[in-house]
C-alpha positions as CSV (number, residue, x, y, z in Angstrom):
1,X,-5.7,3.1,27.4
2,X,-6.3,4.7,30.7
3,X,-5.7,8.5,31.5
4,X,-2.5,7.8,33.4
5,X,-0.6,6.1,31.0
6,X,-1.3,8.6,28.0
7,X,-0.3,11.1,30.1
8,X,2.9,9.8,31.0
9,X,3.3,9.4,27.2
10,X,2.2,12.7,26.2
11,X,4.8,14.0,28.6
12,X,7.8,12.2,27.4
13,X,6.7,12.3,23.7
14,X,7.2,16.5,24.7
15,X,10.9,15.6,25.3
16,X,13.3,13.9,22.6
17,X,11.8,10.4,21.1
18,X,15.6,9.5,19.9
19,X,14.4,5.8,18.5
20,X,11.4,5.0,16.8
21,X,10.6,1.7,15.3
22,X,7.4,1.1,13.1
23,X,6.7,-2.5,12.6
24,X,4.4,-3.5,9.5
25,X,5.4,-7.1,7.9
26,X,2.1,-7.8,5.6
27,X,1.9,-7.3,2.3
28,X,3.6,-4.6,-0.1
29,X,0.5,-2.2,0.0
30,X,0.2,-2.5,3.5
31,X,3.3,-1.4,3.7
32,X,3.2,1.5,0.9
33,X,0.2,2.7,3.5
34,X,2.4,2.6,6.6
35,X,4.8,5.3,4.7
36,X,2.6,7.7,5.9
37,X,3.5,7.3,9.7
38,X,7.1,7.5,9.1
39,X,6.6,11.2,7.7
40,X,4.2,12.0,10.2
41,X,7.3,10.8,12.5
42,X,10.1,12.6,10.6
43,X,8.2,15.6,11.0
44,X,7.4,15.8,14.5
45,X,10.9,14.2,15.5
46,X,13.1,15.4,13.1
47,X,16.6,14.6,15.1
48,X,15.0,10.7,15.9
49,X,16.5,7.8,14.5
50,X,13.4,5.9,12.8
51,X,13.6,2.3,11.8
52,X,10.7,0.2,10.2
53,X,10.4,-3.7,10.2
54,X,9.0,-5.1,6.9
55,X,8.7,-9.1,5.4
56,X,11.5,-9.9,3.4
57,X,11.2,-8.7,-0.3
58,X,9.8,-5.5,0.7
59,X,13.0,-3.8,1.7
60,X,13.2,-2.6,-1.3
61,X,10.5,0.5,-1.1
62,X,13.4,1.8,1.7
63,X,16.8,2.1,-0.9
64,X,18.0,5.3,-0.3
65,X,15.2,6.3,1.7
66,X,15.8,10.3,2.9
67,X,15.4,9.8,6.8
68,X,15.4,6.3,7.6
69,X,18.0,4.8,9.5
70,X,17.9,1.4,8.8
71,X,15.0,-1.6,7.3
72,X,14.8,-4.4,9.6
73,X,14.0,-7.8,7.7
74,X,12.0,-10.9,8.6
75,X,12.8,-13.4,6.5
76,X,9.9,-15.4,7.0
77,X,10.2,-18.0,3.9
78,X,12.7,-19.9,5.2
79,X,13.7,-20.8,9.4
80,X,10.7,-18.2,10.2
81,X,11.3,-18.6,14.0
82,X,14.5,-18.9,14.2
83,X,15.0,-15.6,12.2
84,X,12.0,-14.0,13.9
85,X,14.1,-15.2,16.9
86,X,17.0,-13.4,15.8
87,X,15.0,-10.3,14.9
88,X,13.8,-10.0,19.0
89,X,17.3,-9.7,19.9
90,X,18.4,-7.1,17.7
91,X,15.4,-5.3,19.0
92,X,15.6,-5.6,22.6
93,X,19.1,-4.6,22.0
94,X,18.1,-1.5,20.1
95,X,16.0,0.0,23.2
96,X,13.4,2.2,21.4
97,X,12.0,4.5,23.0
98,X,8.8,3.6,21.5
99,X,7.3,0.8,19.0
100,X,4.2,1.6,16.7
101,X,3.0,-1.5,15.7
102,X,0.2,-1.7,12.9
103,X,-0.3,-5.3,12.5
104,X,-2.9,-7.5,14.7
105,X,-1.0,-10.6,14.6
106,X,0.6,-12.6,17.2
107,X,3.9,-12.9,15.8
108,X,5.3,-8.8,15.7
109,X,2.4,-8.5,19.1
110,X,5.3,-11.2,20.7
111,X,8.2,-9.2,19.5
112,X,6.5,-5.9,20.3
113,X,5.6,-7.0,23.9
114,X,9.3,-8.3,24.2
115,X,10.8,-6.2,22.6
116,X,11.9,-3.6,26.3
117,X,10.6,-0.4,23.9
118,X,9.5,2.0,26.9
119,X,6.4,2.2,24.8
120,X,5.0,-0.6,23.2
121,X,2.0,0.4,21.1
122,X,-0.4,-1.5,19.5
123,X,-4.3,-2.5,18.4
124,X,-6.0,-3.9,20.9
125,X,-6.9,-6.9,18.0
126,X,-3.6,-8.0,18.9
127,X,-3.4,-11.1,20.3
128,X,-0.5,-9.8,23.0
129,X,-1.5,-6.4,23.1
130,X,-2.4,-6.8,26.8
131,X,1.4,-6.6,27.5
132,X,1.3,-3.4,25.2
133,X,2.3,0.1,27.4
134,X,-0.9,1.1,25.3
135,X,-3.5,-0.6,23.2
136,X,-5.8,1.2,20.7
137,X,-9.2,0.4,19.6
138,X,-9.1,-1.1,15.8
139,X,-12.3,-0.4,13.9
140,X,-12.8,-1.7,10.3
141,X,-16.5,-2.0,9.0
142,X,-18.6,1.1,10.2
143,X,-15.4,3.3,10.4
144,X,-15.2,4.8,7.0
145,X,-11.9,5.9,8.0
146,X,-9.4,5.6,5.8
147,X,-6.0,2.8,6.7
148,X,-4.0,5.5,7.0
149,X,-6.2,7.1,9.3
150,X,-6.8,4.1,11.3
151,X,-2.8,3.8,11.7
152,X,-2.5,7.2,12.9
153,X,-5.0,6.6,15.9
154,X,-2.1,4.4,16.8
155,X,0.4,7.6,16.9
156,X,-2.6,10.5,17.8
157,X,-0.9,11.0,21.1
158,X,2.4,11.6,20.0
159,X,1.8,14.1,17.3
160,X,0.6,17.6,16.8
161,X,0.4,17.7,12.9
162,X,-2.3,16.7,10.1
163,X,-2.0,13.2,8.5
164,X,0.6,12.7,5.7
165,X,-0.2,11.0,2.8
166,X,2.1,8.2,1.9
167,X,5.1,8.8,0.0
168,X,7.7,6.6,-1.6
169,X,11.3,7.6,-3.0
170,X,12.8,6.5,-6.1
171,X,16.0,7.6,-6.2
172,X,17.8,9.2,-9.4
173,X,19.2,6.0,-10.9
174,X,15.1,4.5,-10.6
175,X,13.8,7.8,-12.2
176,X,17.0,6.8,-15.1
177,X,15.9,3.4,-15.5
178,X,12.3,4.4,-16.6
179,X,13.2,8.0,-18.4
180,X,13.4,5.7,-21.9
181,X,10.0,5.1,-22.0
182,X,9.0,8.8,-20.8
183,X,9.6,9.9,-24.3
184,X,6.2,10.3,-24.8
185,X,3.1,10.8,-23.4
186,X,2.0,7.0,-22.0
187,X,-0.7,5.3,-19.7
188,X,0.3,2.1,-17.3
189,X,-2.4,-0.4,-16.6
190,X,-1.7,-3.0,-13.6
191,X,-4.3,-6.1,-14.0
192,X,-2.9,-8.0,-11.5
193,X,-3.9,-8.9,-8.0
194,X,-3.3,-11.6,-5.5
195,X,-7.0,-12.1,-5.4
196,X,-9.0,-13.2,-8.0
197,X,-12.1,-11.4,-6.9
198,X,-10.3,-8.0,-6.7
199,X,-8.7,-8.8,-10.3
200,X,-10.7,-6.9,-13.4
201,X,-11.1,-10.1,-16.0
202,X,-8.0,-10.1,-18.3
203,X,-11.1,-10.0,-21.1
204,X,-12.2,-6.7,-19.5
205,X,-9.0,-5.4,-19.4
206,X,-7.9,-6.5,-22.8
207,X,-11.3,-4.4,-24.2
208,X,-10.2,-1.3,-22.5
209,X,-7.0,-1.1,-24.4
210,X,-8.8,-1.6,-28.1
211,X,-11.2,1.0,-27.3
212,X,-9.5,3.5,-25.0
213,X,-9.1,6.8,-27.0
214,X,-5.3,6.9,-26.8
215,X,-2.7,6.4,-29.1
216,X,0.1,7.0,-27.2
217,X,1.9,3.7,-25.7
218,X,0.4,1.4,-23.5
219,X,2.6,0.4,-20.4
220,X,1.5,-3.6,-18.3
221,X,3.1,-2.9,-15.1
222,X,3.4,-5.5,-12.5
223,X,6.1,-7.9,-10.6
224,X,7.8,-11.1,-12.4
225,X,5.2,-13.6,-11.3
226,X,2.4,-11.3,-13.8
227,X,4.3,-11.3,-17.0
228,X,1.8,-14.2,-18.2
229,X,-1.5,-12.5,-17.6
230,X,0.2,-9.2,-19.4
231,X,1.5,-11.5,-21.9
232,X,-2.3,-13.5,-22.6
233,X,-3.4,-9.5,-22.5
234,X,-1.0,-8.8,-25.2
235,X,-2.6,-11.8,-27.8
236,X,-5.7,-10.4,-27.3
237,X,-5.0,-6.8,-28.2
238,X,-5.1,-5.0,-31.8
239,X,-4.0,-1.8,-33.5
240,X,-2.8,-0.6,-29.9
241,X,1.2,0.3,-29.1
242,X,1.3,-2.1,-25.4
243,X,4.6,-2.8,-23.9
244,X,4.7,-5.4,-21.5
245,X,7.3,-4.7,-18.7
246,X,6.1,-6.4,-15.9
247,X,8.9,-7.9,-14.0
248,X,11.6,-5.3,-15.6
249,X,11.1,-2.9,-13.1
250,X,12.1,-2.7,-9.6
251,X,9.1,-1.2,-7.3
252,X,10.6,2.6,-7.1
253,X,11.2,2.4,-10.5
254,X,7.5,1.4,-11.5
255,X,6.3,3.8,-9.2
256,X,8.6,6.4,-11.0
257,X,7.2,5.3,-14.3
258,X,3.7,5.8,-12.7
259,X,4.3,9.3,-11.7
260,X,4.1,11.2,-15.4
261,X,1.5,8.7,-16.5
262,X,-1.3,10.9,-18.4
263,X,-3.5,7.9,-16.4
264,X,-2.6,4.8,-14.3
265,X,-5.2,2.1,-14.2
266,X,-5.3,-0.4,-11.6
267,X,-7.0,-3.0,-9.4
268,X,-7.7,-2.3,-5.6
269,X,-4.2,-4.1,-4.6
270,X,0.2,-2.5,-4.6
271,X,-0.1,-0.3,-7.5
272,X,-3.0,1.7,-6.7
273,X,-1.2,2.7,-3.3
274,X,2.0,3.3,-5.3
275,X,0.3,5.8,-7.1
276,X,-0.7,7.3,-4.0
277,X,2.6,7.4,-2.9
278,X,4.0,9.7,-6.1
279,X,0.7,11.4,-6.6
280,X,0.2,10.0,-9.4
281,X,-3.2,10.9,-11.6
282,X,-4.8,7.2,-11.5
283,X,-8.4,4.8,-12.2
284,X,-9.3,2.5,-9.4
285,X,-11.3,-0.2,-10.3
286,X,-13.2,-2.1,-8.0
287,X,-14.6,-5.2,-8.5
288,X,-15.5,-7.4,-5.1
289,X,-14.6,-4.9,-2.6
290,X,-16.0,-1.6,-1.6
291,X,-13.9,1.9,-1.5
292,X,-15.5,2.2,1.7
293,X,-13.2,-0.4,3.6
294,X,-10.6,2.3,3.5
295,X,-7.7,1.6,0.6
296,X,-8.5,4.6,-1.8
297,X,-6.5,6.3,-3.5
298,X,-5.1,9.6,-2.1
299,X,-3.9,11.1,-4.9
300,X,-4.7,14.8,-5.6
301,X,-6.7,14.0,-8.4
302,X,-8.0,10.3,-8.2
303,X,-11.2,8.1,-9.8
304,X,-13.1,5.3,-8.7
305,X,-15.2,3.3,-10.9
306,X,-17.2,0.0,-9.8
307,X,-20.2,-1.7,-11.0
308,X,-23.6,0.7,-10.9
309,X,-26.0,-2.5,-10.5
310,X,-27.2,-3.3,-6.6
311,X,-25.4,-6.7,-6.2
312,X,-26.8,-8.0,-3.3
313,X,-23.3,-10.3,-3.2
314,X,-21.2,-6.9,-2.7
315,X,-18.9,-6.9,-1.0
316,X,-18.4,-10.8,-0.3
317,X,-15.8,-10.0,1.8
318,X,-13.3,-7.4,3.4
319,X,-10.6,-9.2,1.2
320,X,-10.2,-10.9,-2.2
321,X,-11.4,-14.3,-2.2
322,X,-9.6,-16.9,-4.8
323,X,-13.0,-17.3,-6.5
324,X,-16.3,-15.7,-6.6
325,X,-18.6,-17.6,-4.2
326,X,-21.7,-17.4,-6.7
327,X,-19.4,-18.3,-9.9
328,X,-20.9,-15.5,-12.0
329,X,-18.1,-12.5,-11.0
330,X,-20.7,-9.8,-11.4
331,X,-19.2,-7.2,-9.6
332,X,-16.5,-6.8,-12.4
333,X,-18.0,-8.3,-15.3
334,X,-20.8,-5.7,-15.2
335,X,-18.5,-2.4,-14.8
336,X,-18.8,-0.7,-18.5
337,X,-15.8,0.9,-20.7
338,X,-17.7,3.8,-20.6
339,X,-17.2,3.9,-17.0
340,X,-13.1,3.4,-17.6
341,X,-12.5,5.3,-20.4
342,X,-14.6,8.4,-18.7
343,X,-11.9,9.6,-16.1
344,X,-9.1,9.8,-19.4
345,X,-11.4,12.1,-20.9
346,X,-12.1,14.6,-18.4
347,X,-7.9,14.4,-17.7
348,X,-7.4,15.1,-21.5
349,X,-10.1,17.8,-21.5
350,X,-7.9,19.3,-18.7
């Protein structure tokens, strides 16, 4: 971005941004991560109207949300282009005064570039950023910043205030549908990920429950489509008190659950960045990727645990893969229950 054009936006960002929107259509974390720029947003801008553009089924995260205008869908399952079609007309229509894209794909880079924003802004990774207002340098490996970090560089110009952790909003009747199984004290365990290689063995996990020191109840979070892996977990557990509601809970309302957990443990996929978004106290566990790549945790008080053997394999890849590449899944089968059950105790202690 040259000198000239961030100072044209420096100077109008100093008078009223009345319409902001922030476009992020990947995957639910992704999204639970992009939080963060909206209160960053609401903060600076407090009298702007700030809409964000998610992928169908992720609307959700947004009911009853405190300062968001409105959630603009892409339905992408179904007539993608015609509805992403549709979707560039109610944009251009809207005339923001500035879009924030996060994503480095051609699709929202077409409908950012079209999109008659004042400011379109963008990575440069983005295969239309070149008819972005501004384009922003995108670093993954070597950073060590974290995503929510690399998003800001996005706004940096715009705002005079820190970074702001992610935050989510369950609403009073999601904070009523989980207050039954508040009763007492409780831990939630998450086991599943869309990628095999950043999924802790069903085995592994199923350990964890017979020999955590707990005996309070045991809650499987997770969408519909993980009800079978919490189910096989179930069969495979003894003398333990484990409730299996994946799929009974809407996303606020598992993230409300999550909140007053003495300990959430999960993968490095949705939930972990859920807790995040409540503060929640919560176990990462990382199996084929590396904290490093920039998806912590951000919660006040947060753990990481990951194998303590040199694996010459590890990281095999920024993401997940569907298998591991040398069959033998060392990066999770040699992380110890000592190393789980560890963070518990030093919360209990507490």
């Amino acid at each position: 971005m040259d000198n000239s054009s961030l100072s044209v936006l420096k100077f109008y960002s100093m008078q009223q941004m009345k319409k902001i929107l922030v476009i992020q259509t990947a995957f639910i974390g992704d999204v639970v991560l992009a939080t963060s720029l909206l209160e960053n947003l609401h903060v600076e801008y407090p009298l702007a109207s700030i809409d964000i553009l998610v992928r169908q089924g992720n609307e959700s995260l947004f009911l009853k949300h405190p300062f968001l205008n409105q959630v603009l869908v892409w339905v992408k399952k179904s007539n993608k282009y015609q509805n992403w079609l549709r979707l560039l007309f109610k944009i251009r229509a809207s005339r923001y005064d500035a879009i924030i894209n996060v994503q480095r794909f051609a699709a929202t880079g077409a409908l950012t570039a079209l999109s008659n924003a004042k400011f379109k802004i963008g990575f440069d990774k983005n295969p239309f950023s070149f008819l972005f207002t501004h384009r922003i340098a995108h670093h993954f490996t070597g950073s060590d910043l974290h995503e929510i970090d690399r998003n800001h560089q996005l706004v940096n110009m715009l705002l005079n205030t820190p970074v702001i952790k992610p935050v989510l909003y369950p609403s009073a009747s999601d904070e009523a549908a989980v207050v039954g199984y508040q009763q007492s004290p409780y831990i939630c365990m998450a086991p599943a990920s869309v990628w095999f290689t950043k999924q802790f063995p069903l085995e592994s996990w199923a350990t964890l429950i017979n020999e955590i020191p707990f005996n309070g109840v045991i809650y499987l979070i997770g969408g519909p489509g993980d009800k079978l892996l919490c189910d096989e977990i179930l069969k495979k557990v003894t003398h333990k008190t484990v409730v299996n509601v994946a799929g009974r809970l809407s996303f606020l309302a598992s993230a409300a659950l999550q909140k007053k957990a003495v300990m959430n443990y999960v993968n490095d996929s949705a939930p972990l960045h859920f807790a995040s978004a409540v503060n929640a106290l919560v176990t990462a566990i990382y199996c084929s990727t590396l904290p490093i790549f920039g998806f912590g945790p951000l919660s006040t008080k947060s753990f990481i645990v990951e194998t303590s053997q040199a694996l010459v394999c590890r990281p095999c890849g920024i993401h997940g893969k569907k298998q591991c590449p040398l069959k033998h899944f060392d990066c999770a089968k040699t992380i110890k229950m000592d190393q789980l059950i560890a963070p518990l105790l030093q919360v209990q202690q507490h």
